[in-house]
N, C-alpha and C positions, 0 to 999 in steps of 0.2 A: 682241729684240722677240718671234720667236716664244716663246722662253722662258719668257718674262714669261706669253705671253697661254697658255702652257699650266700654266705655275702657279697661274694666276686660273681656271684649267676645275677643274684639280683641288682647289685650294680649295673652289670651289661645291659641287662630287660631294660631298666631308667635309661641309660645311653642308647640304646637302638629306638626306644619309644618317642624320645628327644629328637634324635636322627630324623625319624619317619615324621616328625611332626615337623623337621626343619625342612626335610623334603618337600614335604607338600605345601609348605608355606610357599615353598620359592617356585614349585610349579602355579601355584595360584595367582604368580604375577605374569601382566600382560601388558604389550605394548601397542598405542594405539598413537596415530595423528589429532591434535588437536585442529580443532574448525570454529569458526566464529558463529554464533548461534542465527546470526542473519546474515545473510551476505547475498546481495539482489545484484541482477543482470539487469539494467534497466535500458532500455529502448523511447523511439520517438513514435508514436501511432502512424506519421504518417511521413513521407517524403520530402528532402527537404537541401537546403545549403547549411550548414553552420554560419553564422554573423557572430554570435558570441560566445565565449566560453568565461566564465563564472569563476571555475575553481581550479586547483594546480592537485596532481595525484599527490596523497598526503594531506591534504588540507579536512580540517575537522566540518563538514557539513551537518545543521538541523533538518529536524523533519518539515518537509515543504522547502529547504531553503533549493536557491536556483543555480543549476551546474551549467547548463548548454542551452542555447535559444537557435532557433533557425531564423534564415529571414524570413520577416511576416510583411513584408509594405504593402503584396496586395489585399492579404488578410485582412490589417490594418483600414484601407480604403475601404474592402465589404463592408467593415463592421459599420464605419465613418454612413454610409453610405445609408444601410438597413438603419440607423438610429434617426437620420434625417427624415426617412420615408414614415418613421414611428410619430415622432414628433410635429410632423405636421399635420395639423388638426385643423388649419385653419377651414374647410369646407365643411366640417363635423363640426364644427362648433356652429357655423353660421344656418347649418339646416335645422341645429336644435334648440336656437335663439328662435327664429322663423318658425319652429310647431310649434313653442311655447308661445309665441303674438297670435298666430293663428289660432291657437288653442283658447285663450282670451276672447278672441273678436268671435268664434264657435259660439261659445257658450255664452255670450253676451245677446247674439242673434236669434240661439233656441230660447232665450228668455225672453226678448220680445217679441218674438214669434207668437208663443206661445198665450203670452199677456197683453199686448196693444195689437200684435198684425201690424204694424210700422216696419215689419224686415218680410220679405217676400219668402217664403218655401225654396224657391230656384236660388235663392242669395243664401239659405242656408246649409242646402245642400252643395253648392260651391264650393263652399268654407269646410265643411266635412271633409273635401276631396280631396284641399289642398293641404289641409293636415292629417289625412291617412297617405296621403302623398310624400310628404315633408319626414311623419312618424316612419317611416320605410324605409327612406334613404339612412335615418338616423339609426336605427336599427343594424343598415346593414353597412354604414359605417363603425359601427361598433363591434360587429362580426368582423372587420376589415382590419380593424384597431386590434385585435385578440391577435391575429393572424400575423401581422405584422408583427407586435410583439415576441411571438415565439420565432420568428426569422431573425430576429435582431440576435435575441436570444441563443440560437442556433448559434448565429455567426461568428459571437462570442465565444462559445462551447470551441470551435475550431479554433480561434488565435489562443484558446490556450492550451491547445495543442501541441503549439509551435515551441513552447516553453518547458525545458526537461526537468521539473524536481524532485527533490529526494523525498521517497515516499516513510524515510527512517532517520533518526538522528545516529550520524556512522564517521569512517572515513573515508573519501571517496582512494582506492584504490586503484585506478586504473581508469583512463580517461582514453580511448581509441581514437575519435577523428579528432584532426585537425582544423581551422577557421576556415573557410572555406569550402572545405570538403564536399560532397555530397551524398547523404546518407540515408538509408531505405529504411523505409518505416516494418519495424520488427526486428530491425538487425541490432544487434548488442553495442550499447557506444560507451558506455559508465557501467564501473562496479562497484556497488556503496557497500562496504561489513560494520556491523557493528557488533567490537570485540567484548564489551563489557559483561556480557552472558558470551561463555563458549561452551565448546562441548569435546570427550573424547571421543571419535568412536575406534572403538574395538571389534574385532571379529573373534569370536570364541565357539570353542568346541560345545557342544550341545549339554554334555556333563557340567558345564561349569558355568554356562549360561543359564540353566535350569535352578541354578542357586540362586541367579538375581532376581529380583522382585522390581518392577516400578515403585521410584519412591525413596529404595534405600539406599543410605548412605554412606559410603564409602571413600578410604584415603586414594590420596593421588600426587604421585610424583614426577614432576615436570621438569624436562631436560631443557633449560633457558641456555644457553652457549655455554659458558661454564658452569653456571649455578646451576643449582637446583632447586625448584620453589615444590615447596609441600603446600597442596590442598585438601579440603575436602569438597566432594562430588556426589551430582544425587544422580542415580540411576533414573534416566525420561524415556528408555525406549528401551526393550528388546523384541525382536522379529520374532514374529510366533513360528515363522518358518527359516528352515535352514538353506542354506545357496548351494542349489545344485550339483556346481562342479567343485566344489571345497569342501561342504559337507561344515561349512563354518556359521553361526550364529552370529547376526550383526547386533551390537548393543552400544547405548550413547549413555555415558553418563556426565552431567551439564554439571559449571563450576561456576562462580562470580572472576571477573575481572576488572573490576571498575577503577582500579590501577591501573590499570592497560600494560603490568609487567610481562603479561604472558603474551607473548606472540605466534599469532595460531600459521601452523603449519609445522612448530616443532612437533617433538616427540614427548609421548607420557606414557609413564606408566599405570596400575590400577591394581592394586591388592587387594583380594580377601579368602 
């Protein structure tokens, strides 16, 4: 009899220890929104009209590929403009044809100067004048040439400006103005995500956030509409400090989706 009834203690000890270990299993899960690991606001630098639009919201966009242009015509003309004033060399070329003859007929003069006296001092100094003369202008056509170049250069820098591309390879999500529109440089027009790395994040109690580690990794279960898709997830962040009025621990842990099954803004969960 005693036997029995200390068989039936230690059965309960295994079932309540089973209990408490189910218990905390199931408080150690948590529910967090998924978010796509990049997702950019992107803007125009500067002020403008919309002329073209590129992409349709939904549409798979590359990195660099082109979403939205402004008008650029007068842009366009500057640049047209700055590359004609670059390219015209015609007086730079002719003053450094001209010191290089003068530079000849110089040095031909200090030679006979020097050896017959057939060229006068007055006719050689002349010729000295007229190519420190000639070497001057060419000089500072060349200083003029640099200068120009970085104005062209500039102008360029600006018309591409006027052209809005994707800094990521994503989907573009969200397209705000319309053709025509008119849109202020810094204000949000395109939203590009790229879902292939996501992430959860979670808020947790500081007990339980103090068990994760940067790095490890951990299951995770995601609420697709009806499905559910089972991952695994590696812990990228937790906040070394806890949020004021919650008194809760922010923590991300990043998953692969190069499926693109997962659609961020459901719900997931995180066990450990």
């Amino acid at each position: 009899m005693i036997k029995h009834m200390m068989k039936n203690a230690v059965t309960m000890v295994v079932f309540l220890a089973a209990l408490t270990l189910s218990i905390q299993a199931t408080a150690a899960s948590f529910e967090g929104i998924v978010r796509p690991a990049y997702e950019l606001e992107l803007a125009f630098p500067i002020d403008g009209v919309v002329s073209n639009i590129f992409m349709k919201e939904g549409d798979r966009v590359s990195k660099g590929g082109k979403i939205l242009k402004l008008n650029d015509t007068l842009q366009k003309l500057e640049v047209d403009r700055k590359k004609q004033i670059y390219d015209d060399s015609a007086e730079y070329e002719s003053n450094k044809n001209n010191m290089e003859i003068i530079k000849q007929l110089l040095d031909s003069s200090k030679d006979l100067y020097e050896k017959t006296g057939s060229v006068s001092l007055d006719e050689v100094n002349s010729l000295q004048m007229q190519y420190h003369t000639l070497r001057g202008r060419v000089e500072g056509h060349e200083s003029k040439k640099k200068q120009e170049l970085i104005e062209y250069e500039l102008a360029k820098e600006v018309l591409d400006r006027y052209l809005l591309k994707s800094p990521i390879s994503g989907i573009v999500t969200q397209i705000k103005p319309e053709e025509g529109e008119w849109v202020k440089a810094g204000k949000s027009v395109v939203m590009v995500a790229d879902k292939s790395v996501c992430y959860v994040e979670i808020n947790l109690e500081e007990k339980y956030a103090l068990t994760l580690k940067k790095g490890k990794v951990i299951p995770l279960s995601i609420n697709q509409g009806a499905d559910r898709i089972d991952k695994k997830g590696r812990v990228i962040f937790v906040s070394p400090v806890a949020d004021k009025a919650s008194a809760l621990v922010r923590v991300k842990v990043e998953f692969k989706n190069e499926d693109g099954k997962v659609t961020p803004g459901v719900l997931a969960s995180i066990s450990f």
